[in-house]
C-alpha positions as CSV (number, residue, x, y, z in Angstrom):
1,X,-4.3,22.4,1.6
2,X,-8.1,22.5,0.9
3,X,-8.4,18.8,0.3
4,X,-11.4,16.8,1.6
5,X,-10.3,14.1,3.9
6,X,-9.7,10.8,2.6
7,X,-11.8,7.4,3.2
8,X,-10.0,5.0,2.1
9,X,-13.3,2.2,2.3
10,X,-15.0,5.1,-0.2
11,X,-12.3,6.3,-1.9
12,X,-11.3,2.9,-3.4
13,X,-14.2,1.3,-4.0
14,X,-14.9,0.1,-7.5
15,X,-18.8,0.9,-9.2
16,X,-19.5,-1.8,-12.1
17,X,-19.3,-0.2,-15.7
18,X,-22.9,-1.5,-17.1
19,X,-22.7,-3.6,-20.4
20,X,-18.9,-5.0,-20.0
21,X,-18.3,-7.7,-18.0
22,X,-15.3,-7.6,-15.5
23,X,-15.2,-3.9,-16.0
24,X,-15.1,-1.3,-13.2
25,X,-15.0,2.8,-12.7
26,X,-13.7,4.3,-9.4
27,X,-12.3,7.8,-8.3
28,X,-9.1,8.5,-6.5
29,X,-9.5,11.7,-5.0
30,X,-6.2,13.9,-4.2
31,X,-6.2,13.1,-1.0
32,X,-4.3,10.2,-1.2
33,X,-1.8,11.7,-3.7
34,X,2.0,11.9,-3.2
35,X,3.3,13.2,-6.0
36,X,0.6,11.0,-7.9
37,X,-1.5,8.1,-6.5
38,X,-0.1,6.4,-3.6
39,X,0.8,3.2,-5.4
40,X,-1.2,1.4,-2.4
41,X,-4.3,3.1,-3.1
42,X,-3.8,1.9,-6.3
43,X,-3.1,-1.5,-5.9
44,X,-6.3,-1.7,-3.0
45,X,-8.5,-0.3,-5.9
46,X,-7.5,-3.0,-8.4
47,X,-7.4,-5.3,-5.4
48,X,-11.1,-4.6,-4.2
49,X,-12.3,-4.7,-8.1
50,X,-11.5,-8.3,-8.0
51,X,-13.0,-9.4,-5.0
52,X,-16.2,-8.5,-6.2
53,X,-16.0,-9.9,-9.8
54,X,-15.0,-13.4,-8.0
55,X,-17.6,-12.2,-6.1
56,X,-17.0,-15.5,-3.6
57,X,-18.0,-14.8,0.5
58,X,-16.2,-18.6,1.3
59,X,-12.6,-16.8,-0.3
60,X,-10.1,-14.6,1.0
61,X,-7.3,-13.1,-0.6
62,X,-4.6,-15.3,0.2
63,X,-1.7,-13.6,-2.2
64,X,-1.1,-10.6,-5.0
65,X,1.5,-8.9,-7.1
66,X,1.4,-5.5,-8.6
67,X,3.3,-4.2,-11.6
68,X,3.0,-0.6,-11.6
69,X,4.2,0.1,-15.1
70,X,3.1,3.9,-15.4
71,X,2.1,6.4,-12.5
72,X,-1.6,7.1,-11.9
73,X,-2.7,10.6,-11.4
74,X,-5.5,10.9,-9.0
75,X,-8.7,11.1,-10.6
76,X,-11.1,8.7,-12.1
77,X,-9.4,5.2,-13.0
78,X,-11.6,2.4,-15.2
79,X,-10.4,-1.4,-14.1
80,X,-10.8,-4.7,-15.7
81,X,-10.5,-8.0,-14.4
82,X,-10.3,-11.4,-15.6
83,X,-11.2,-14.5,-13.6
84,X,-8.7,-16.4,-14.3
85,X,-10.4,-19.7,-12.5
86,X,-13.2,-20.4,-10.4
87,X,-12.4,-23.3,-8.4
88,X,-14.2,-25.3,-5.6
89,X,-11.5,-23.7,-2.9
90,X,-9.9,-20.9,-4.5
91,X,-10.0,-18.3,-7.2
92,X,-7.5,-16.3,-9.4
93,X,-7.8,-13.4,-11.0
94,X,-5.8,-10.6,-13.3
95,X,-6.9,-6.7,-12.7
96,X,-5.6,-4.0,-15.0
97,X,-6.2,-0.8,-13.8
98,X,-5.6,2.1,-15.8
99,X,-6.3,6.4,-15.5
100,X,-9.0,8.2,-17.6
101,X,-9.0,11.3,-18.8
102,X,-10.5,13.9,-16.1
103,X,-12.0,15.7,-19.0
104,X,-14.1,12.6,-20.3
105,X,-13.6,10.1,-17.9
106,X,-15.2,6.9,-20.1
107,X,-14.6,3.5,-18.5
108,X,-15.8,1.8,-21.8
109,X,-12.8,1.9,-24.1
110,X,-10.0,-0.3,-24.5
111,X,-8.1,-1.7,-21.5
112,X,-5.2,0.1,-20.1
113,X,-2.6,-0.8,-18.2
114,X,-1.2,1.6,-16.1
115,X,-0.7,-1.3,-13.1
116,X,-1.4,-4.6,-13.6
117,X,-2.4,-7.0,-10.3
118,X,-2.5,-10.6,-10.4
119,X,-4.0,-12.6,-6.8
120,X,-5.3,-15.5,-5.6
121,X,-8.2,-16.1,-3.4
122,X,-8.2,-19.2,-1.3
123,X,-10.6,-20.6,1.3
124,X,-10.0,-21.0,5.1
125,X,-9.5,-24.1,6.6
126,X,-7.8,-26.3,9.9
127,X,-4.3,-27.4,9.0
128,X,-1.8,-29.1,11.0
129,X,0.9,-26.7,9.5
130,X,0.4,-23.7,11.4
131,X,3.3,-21.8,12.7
132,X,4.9,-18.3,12.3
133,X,8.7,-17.9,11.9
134,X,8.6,-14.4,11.7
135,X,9.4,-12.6,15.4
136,X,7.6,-9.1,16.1
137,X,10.5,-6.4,16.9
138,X,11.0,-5.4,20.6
139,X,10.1,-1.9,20.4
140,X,7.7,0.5,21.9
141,X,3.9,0.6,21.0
142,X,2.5,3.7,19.6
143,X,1.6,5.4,22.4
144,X,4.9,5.5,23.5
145,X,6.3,7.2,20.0
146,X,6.2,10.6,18.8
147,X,4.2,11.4,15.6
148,X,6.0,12.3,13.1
149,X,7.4,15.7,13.0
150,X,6.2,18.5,10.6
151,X,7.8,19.1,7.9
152,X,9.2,22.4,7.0
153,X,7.2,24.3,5.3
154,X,9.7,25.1,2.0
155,X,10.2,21.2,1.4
156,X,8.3,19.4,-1.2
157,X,7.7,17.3,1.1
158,X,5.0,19.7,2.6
159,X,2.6,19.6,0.3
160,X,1.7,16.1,0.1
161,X,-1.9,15.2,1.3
162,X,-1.4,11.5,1.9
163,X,0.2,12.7,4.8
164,X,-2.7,13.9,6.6
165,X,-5.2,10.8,5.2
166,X,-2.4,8.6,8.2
167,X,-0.1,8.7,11.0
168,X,3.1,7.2,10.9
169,X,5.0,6.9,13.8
170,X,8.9,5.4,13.9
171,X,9.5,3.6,16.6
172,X,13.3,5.0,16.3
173,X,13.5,9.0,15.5
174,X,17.2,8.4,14.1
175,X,16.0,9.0,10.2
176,X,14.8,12.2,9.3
177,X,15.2,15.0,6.3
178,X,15.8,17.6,9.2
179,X,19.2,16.3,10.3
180,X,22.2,14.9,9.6
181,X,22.9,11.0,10.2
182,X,25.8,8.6,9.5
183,X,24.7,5.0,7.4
184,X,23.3,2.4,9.4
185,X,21.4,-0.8,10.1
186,X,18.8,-0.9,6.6
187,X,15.6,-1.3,8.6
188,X,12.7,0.7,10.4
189,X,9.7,-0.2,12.9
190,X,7.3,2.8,12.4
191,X,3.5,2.4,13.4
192,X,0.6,3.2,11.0
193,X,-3.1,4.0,10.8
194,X,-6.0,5.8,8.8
195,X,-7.1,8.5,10.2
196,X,-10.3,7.3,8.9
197,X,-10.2,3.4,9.6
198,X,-11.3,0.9,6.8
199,X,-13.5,-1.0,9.2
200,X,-15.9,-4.0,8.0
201,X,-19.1,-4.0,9.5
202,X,-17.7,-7.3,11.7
203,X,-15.2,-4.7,12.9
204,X,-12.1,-6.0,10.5
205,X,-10.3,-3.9,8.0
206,X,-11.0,-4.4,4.7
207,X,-8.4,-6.5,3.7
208,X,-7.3,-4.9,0.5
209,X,-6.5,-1.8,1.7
210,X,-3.0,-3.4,3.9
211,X,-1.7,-2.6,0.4
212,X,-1.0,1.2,1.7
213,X,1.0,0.3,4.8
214,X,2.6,-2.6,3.3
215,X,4.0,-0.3,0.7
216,X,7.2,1.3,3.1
217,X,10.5,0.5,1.7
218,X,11.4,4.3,1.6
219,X,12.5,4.9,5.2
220,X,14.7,1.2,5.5
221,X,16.2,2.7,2.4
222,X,16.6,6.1,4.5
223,X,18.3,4.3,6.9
224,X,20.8,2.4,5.3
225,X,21.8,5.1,3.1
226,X,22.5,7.8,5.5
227,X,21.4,11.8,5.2
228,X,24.5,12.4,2.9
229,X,22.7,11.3,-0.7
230,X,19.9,14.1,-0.1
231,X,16.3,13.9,-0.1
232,X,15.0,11.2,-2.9
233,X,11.7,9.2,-4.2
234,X,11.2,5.4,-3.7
235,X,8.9,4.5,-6.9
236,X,7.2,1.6,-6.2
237,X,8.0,-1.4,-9.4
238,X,6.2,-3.7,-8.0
239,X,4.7,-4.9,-4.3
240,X,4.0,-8.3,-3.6
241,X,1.6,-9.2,-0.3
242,X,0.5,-12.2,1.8
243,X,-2.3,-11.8,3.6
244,X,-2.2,-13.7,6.9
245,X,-4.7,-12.9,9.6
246,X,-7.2,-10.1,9.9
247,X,-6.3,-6.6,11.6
248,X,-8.5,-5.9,14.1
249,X,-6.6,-3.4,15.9
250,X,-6.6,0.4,15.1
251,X,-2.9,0.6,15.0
252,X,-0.3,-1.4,12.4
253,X,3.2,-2.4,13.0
254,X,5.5,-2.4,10.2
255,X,8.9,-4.0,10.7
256,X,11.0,-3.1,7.6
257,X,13.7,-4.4,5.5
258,X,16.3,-3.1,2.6
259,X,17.8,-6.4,1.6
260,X,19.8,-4.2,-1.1
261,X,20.0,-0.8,-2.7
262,X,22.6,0.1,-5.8
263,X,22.1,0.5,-9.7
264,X,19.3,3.3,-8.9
265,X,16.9,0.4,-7.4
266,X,16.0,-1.0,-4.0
267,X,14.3,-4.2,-2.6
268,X,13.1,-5.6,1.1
269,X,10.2,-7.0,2.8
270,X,7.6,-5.6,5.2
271,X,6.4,-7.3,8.0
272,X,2.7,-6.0,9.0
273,X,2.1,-7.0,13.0
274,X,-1.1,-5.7,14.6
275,X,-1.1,-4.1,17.8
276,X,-0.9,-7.6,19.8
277,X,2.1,-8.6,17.7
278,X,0.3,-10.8,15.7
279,X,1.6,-11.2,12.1
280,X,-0.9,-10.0,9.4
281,X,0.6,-9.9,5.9
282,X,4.3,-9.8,4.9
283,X,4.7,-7.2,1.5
284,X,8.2,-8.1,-0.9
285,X,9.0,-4.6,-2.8
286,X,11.4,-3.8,-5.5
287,X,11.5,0.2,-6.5
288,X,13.4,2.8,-8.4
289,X,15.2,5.4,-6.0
290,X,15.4,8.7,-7.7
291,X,16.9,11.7,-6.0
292,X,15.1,14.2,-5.5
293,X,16.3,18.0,-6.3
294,X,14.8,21.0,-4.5
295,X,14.6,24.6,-5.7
């Protein structure tokens, strides 16, 4: 594919639309396409658009929750957000995000919304509650895991560019569209980074963009279903994150969860560990699981 390589710092960062207050223009480009926009790209877009309309250094994001209520075609996206409150020690705020069209791509007309992102930003400080309940899986770090394997060339599956913008490596090679596997255990440990890393100038990742690995339900899904159902999509409804602690590692863990598939929907949770097995963000997901049909 004669794509250029994805940045995810560049690619999702928001330019101010001049004259309208809140309002914002950005370009996904196709390399972070999947069938359309990688609903994490997405949601970091929308995500980073409201950091800089609070527009607060002494805040972090503390929490979000994307609605994706129509699929976003790469390309040029217009986003609007409304502080919701400005407090002393935190902020709120409400993004929509919505596509343009490629042909006249003006961010000045009437709000869309294609996905619609509500978070909180919240100030750091010394409590005497501090603990993490959550335990890291025991598994193998990602040196000790194999890539994952190329995908045949006749599949669908090979033509999809987000692939080569990451590597995701499962810590447990028992899923797969290659082979054949019986139903088990609905839950993965696969590792994950950019092949380009979102880095801060402090040497942190920029916070909003956790959104990409932290949307992962598909392979727990795999696994608990077994090969027999066939190849299928897991469309993102909506992605809820807590942010934690900063990653400053190049590699991110992410323990996975199907708490329940049936109805043509599934939902779990995804841990997000950095390479020291500290916890970083924990994602909720709830998606529509669509088979797919080849040839």
């Amino acid at each position: 594919m004669d794509i250029e390589p994805g940045d995810i710092l560049r690619d999702t960062r928001p330019e101010p639309v001049e004259g309208i207050e809140g309002r914002f223009r950005a370009l996904i480009p196709e390399a972070w396409r999947i069938f359309y926009a990688f609903g994490g790209s997405t949601m970091a877009t929308a995500l980073r658009a409201a950091t800089a309309a609070v527009g607060r250094d002494d805040l972090h994001l503390v929490s979000t929750d994307a609605t994706f209520c129509q699929a976003v075609p790469c390309g040029p996206v217009a986003v609007q957000v409304e502080v919701l409150r400005q407090g002393r020690a935190a902020a709120q705020a409400l993004v929509r995000l919505w596509a343009l069209d490629p042909e006249d791509p003006d961010p000045t007309g009437p709000a869309g919304s294609d996905l619609v992102v509500t978070c909180v930003f919240g100030q750091r400080t010394a409590s005497a509650f501090e603990f993490v309940g959550a335990v890291a899986p025991d598994v193998p770090g990602p040196e000790q895991c194999t890539a994952r394997p190329e995908v045949d060339q006749d599949s669908p599956f090979s033509r999809i560019p987000y692939h080569s913008q990451i590597e995701f490596r499962l810590t447990d090679q028992a899923i797969g569209w290659d082979h054949e596997f019986p139903p088990g255990a609905p839950r993965t440990s696969s590792w994950f980074r950019f092949h380009r890393p979102p880095l801060l100038p402090d040497g942190r990742w920029e916070p909003t963009t956790l959104a990409l690995p932290g949307d992962i339900l598909g392979p727990a899904v795999h696994a608990g279903a077994g090969s027999a159902p066939g190849p299928f999509l897991v469309i993102s409804l909506q992605i809820s994150l807590q942010f934690v602690a900063d990653v400053r590692t190049e590699w991110v863990l992410q323990h996975t969860r199907a708490h329940s598939a049936g109805s043509g929907y599934a939902a779990g949770t995804a841990e997000l560990w950095d390479q020291d097995r500290r916890l970083v963000a924990v994602a909720t997901q709830c998606a529509k699981v669509q088979p797919l049909k080849l040839g």
